[in-house]
N, C-alpha and C positions, 0 to 999 in steps of 0.2 A: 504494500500500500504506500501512494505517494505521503509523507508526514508534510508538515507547516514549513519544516527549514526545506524541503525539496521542492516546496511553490513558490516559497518565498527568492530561492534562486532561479527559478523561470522567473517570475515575475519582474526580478531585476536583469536579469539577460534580454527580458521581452523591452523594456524600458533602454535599456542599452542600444538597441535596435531604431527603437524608436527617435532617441534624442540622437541620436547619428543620421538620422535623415532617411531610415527605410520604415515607409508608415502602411505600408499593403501589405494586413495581416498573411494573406496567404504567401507573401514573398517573404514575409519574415520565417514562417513556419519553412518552408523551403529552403533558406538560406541554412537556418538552425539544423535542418536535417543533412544537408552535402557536411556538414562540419561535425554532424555525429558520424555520417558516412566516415568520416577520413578516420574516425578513431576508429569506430568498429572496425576497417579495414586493417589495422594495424594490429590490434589485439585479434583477429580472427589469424595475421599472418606470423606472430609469437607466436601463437600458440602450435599453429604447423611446422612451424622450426623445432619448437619441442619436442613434437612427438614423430617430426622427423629423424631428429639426433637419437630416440628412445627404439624406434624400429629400424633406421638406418636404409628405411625409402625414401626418395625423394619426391617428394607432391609439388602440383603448381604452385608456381609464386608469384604473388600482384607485384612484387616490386623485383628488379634487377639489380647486377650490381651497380651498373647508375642510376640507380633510382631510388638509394635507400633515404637521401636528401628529402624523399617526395612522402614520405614515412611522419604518420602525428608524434611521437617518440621525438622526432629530430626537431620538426619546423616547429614545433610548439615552444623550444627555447631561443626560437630566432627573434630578432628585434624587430620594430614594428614595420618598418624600411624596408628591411629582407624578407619578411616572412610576406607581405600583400604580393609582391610579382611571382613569389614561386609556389603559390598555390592559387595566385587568381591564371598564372602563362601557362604553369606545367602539372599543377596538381589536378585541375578539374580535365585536361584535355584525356589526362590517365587513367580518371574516374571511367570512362566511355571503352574501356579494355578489359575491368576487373572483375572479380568474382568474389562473392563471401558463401563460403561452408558450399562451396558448388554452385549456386546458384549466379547466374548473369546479369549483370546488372548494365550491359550495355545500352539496350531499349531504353531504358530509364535515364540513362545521362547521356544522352548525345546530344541534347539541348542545354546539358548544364551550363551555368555560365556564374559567376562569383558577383552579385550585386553591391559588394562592401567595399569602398571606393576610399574609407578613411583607414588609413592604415590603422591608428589607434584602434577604431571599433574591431576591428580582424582581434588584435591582441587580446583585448577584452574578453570579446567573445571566445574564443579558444580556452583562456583562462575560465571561463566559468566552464562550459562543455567538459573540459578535463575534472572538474571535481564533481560532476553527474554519475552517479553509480548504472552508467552502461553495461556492465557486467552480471549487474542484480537480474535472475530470468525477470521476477514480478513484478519488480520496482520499474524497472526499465519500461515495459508498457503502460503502467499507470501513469509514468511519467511524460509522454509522448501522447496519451490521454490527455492530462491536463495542459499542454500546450495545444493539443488540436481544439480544446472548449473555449479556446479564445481567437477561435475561426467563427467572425459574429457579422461576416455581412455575404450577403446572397451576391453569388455568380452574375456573368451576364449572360449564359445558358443555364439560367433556371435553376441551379445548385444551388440547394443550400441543409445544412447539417444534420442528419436527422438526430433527435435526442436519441440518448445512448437505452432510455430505458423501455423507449419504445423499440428501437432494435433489439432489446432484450426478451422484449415479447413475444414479439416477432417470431426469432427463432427458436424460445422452449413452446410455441405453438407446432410449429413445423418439424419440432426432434429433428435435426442431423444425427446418423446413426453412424459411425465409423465403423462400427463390426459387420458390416455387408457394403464395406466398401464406398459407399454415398461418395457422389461429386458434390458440390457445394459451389456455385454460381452468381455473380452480381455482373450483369449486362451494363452497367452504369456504374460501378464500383466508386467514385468516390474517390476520399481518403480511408477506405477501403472497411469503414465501421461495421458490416454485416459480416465480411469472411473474418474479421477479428473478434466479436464477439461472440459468432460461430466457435472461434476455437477457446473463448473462455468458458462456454457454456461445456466442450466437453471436459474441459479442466474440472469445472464443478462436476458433472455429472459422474467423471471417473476418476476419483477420489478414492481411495479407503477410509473409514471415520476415521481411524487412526492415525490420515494422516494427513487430516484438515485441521490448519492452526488459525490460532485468532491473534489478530495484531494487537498489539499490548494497549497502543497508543488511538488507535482507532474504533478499536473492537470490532473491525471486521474481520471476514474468514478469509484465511491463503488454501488456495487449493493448488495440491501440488501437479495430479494428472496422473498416481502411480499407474492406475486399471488402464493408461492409455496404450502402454509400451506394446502389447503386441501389435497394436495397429499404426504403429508412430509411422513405420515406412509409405506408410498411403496415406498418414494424415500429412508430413512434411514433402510428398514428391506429387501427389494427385490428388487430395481432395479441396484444396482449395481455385477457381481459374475466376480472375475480374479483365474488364475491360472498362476502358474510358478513354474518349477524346482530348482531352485535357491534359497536356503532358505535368504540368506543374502538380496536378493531384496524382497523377501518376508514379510520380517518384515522391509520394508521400505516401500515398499507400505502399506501394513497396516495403519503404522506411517504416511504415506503422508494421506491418506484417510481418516487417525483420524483428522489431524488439519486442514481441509479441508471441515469438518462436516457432513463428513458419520460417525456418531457414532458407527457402527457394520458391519465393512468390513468385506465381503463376498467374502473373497479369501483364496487359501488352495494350500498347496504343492502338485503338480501334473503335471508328462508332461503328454500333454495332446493328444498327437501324440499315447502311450505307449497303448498297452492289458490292461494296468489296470483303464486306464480314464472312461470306459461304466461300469468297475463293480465297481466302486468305487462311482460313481455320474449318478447313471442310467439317473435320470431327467436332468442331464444337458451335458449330452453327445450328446443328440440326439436332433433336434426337440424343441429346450428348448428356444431360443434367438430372439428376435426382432430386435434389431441391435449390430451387434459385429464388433468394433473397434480393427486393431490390425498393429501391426509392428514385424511380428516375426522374429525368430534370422534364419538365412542364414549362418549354418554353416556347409552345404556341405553336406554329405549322413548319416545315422544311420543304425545300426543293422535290418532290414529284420525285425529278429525275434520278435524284441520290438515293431513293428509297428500293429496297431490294421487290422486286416484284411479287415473290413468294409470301410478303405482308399485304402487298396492295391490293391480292387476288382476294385474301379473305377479309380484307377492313378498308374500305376505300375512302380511303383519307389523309391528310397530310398534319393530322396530331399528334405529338408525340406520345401522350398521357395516352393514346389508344394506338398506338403502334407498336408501344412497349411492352403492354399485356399481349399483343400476339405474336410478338416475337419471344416472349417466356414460354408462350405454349409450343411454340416452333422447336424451341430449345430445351423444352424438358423430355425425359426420357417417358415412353407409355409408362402410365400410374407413378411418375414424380410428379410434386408438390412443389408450391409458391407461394410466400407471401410477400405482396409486391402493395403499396403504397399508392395511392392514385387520387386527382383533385375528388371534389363530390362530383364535378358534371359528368363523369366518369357513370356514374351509380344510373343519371335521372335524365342526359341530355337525350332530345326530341329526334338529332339527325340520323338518318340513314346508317352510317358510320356506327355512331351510340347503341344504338337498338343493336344492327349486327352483330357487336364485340358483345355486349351482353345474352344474346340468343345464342350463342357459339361456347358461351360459359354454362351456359345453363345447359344445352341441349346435347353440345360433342364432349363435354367435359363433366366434371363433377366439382360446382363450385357449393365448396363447405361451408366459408361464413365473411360475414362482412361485418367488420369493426369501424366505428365510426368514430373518428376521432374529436377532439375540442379542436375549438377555430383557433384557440391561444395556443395550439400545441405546435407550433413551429415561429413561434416569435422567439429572438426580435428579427428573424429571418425574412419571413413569410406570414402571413394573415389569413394564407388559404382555407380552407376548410377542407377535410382529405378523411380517407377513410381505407381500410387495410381490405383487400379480397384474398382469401385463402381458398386455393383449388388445386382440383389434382387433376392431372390431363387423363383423357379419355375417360372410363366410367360413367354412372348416369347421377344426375342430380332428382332426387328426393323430395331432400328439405333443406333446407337452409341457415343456418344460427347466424343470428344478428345480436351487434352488443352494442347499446349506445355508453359510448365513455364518455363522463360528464365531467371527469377528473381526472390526473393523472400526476399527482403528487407536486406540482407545482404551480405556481399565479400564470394565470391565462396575459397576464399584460408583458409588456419588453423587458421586463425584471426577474421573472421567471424566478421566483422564488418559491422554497420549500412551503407546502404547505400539507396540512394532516387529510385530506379528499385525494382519496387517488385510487380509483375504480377498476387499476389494472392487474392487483393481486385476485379481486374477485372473477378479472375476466379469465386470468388463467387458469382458478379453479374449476368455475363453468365452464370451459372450454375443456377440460381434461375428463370432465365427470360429464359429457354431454347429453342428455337423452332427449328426443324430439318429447316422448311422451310426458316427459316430467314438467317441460320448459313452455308452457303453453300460452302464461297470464301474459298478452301483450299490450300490458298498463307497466312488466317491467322493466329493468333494462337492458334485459337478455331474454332472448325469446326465439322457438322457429317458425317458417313459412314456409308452406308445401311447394313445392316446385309448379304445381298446378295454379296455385294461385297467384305464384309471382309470372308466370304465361301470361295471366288475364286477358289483357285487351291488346296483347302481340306488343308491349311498350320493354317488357321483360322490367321494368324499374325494380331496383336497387336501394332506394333510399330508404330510413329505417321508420322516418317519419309517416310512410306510405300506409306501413304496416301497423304502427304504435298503435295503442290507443290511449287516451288521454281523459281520466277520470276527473270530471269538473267538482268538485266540493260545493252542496248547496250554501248559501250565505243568508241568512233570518236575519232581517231588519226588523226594528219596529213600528207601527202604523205612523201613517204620517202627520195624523193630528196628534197624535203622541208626542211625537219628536218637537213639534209646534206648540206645543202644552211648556215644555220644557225649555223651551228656547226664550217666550213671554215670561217664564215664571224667573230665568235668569235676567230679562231685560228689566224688569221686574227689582230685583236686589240690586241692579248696576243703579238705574234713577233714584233707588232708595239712598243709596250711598252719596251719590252724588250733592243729595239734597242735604243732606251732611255734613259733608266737605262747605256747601255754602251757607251753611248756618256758622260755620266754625272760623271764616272771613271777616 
């Protein structure tokens, strides 16, 4: 768990950033990440020396013999003069060659580029980076957590963060199973918070109790992941794959996924919407996914012509919010599962397009439940109002579980504070313990709908409001020459006083 003194040195690293002149949180988070790169890259390459010299084979090496200058061990004692050219000329062009624990990290830095132009700031920063406990498995991601929560303004493609608790939902909704091998999917990955919390959830989930501890200073639980070891080879080489257009979030999830303990993220520059996703990644365009996690960006229509036709044929339209749901069914394997994020016009819009994606849920698929979420729950991002569809491709849909969340543990306004309402621990009880028969009263806030009746009138709607119903409380007044009796008999004791007060003049 991150403690007070490890915020409190982000917080002044982030500050250090800022009064040096680089104020675009996501370049700061970027910057801070190429400069944990350089360490990790350094400690990942001790450590193959070591166990080089201890088995007497030789493994690859990031660095040569000229190039041990380019090493954090070296430049980190350089002065502030030498050290900005030889890691803004030679360090970052190197980053675009290297590997950590096997994995490539080319894709990811061929754009890098060193935005720190004061030499002082470089030193600074270095100096603080170096006394971060990058080594720590735990500490290290929670740490790289709380610099991503200070990722607080929306993309200009529609990005923006989703909370960490709703992602939490999310996926102990959908169980990831590593014991039958599951892929684990984000079409839109982000700063990559679904395949990363994916792999905390099986951290919890495969625990021994004997050897879940609680943090002294927090009191919360470390879960270590003992029950994980047999499957670790498919959870560090294959179960994780993201994609995103965005290279700058690109080499942050990476980085998030690196101190996280996916040693060889399996993500790569791609929209995934685009002609060129099926020829680029035959195997994972199609048919490829067990469960896909996603939150994609909702930024309004795209080019026609960039859209793979194999979407167009069955949703004809140029929304992304409805392109994205069919390309998760494109991409999920027969009988994998989704829980994918979507605006509400998603649930209730009137267009051709709407209706379609919704009859194709309902009728070729098995769509299980629709979460609806608070309009506050993506401030101070977003104001949208959205709601989670969970389905599994092919199968037939039934019934349907709706939950309206009225809470979710924090203020709905741009302050997003803790507060005691938060309707998500009930939604995952209900959601585990589901029965159509049980869940009937729909005056609750969890309830099903027959498949037949969300058919209705061919609209297929989605919204929960559709279906609620809403118990008016009667309100007893009393008569109104009553109320008039009472009202005289005060005006009554006011002229009396009055006449009082003027006697007393």
């Amino acid at each position: 768990m991150i403690t007070g003194e490890l915020k409190a040195k982000i917080d002044k690293l982030w500050t250090e950033f800022w009064t040096g002149g680089i104020t675009n949180p996501l370049t700061v988070i970027e910057q801070i990440s190429f400069l944990m790169f350089a360490r990790l890259l350094d400690i990942a390459e001790s450590r193959n020396e070591k166990r080089d010299a201890r088995t007497g084979v030789q493994s690859r090496r990031n660095f040569g013999q000229q190039e041990q200058d380019l090493r954090w061990s070296h430049f980190r004692h350089l002065g502030a003069e030498e050290m900005l050219p030889l890691v803004r000329d030679r360090l970052f062009p190197h980053f675009r060659k290297v590997a950590v624990d096997g994995a490539e990290f080319g894709e990811y830095m061929k754009e890098a580029q060193l935005m720190i132009a004061k030499p002082s700031l470089l030193v600074k920063a270095v100096e603080m980076i170096d006394a971060l406990p990058l080594t720590a498995g735990d500490t290290k991601g929670d740490l790289y957590e709380y610099l991503l929560s200070k990722l607080t303004t929306a993309g200009i493609n529609g990005q923006f963060r989703t909370p960490r608790h709703v992602i939490r939902a999310m996926v102990e909704m959908v169980a990831p199973d590593p014991k039958h091998k599951e892929v684990v999917g984000d079409p839109a990955c982000g700063t990559a918070g679904f395949l990363v919390e994916t792999m905390q959830y099986l951290m919890r989930e495969y625990t021994s109790p004997e050897m879940v501890e609680t943090d002294p200073e927090t009191g919360e639980k470390i879960y270590h992941g003992d029950l994980l070891e047999p499957y670790r080879k498919h959870i560090q080489q294959a179960m994780f794959r993201g994609f995103d257009f965005d290279a700058t979030m690109l080499r942050i999830a990476a980085m998030n996924l690196l101190l996280h303990g996916i040693d060889a993220p399996d993500i790569h520059y791609q929209d995934t919407l685009s002609t060129t996703f099926p020829e680029r990644f035959p195997k994972l365009a199609t048919n490829a996914f067990d469960v896909i996690l996603a939150n994609p960006p909702f930024k309004g229509s795209l080019d026609e012509e960039d859209i793979h036709p194999s979407l167009l044929g069955l949703v004809k339209t140029k929304k992304t919010e409805l392109l994205f749901v069919t390309l998760i069914l494109r991409m999920l394997k027969l009988g994998g599962r989704s829980a994918t994020i979507v605006p509400d016009g998603v649930l209730f819009g009137s267009s051709n397009a709407h209706v379609d994606l919704r009859r194709i849920l309902v009728e070729d698929n098995q769509l299980e439940g629709v979460v609806s979420l608070p309009s506050g729950c993506f401030r101070p991002y977003a104001g949208v109002s959205t709601a989670v569809l969970i389905f599994t491709k092919g199968g037939k849909t039934d019934q349907v579980f709706f939950y309206d969340v009225q809470a979710d543990g924090f203020s709905l306004d741009d302050k997003r504070q803790p507060v005691a309402a938060n309707d998500l621990p009930d939604l995952l009880k209900q959601w585990k313990a589901r029965d159509p028969k049980e869940l009937t009263d729909r005056t609750a806030k969890t309830f099903f709908v027959p498949a037949a009746q969300i058919r209705g009138d061919g609209k297929y709607d989605l919204s929960i409001n559709r279906y609620k119903e809403t118990v008016y409380k009667e309100e007893r007044y009393d008569p109104p020459a009553e109320i008039l009796d009472r009202m005289m008999d005060l005006e009554r004791e006011i002229m009396a006083d009055l006449e009082e007060l003027r006697g007393m003049v």
